[in-house]
N, C-alpha and C positions, 0 to 999 in steps of 0.2 A: 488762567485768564479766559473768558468767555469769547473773545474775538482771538486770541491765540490757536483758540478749541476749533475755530470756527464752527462750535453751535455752543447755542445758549445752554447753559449749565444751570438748571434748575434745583440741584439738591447736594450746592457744593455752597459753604458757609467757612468761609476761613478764619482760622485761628489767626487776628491780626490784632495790632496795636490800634489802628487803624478802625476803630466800630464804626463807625458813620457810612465807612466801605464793604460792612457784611453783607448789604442785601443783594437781592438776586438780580439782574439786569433784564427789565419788562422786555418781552418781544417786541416791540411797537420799536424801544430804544435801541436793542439789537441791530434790528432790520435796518432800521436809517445808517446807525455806524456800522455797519458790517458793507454797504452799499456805496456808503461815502469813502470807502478802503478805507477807516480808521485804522491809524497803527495805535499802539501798546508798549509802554515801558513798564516792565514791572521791577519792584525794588522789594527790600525782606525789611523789616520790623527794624535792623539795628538802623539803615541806611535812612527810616520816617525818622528814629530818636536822633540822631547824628544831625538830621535837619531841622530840626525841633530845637536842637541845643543851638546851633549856629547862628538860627534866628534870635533865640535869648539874648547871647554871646552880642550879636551884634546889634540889633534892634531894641535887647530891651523887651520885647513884646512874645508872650507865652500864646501858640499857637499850638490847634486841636493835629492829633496825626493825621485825619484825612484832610487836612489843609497843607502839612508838611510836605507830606509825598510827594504834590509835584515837585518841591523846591527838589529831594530828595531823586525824582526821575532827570531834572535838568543837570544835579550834580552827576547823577549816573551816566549820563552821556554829554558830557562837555563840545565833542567836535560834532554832534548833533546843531548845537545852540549859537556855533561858533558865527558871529559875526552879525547876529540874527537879536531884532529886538525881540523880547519875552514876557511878557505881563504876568505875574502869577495870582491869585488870589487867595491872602493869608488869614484866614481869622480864628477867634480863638472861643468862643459863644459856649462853646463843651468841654472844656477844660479842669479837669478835677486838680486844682492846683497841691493836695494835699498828697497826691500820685502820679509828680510829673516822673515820666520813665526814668529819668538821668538822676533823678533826687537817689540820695541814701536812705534808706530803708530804716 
């Protein structure tokens, strides 16, 4: 993670489920969040599909992984979230329905 790093990692591109979250984080965006002390949850690939299915499971509604992830960072740290209102924001706009991760192959 680039705020983990503390410096922007310019030539790191992660193998993730997650495409929407490959690109590189602009200097400009950096500086603000590195200044604001932003923290960082990171989560792994099964933990975006786990969140992705949960949402199915219970909403009904097929959401993209870079939308997942945070439901996915909030299930990661529970006594983080504890007691605290959360807003997430879920949508599903990029969704190749014919390749959701949890489908059978």
């Amino acid at each position: 993670c680039h705020l983990a790093a503390g410096q922007r990692l310019v030539d790191f591109v992660p193998d993730t489920v997650c495409d929407g979250l490959r690109g590189t984080l602009g200097a400009p965006n950096f500086a603000l969040l590195q200044h604001a002390g932003a923290q960082v949850i990171t989560v792994d690939d099964a933990a975006v599909v786990q969140a992705m299915r949960l949402v199915w499971q219970v909403l009904k509604q097929v959401v993209e992984p870079s939308s997942a992830i945070t439901l996915a960072a909030v299930l990661a740290e529970p006594a983080r979230f504890a007691g605290r209102r959360v807003g997430l924001i879920l949508s599903g706009g990029n969704v190749d329905l014919d390749a959701l991760p949890w489908a059978a192959a």
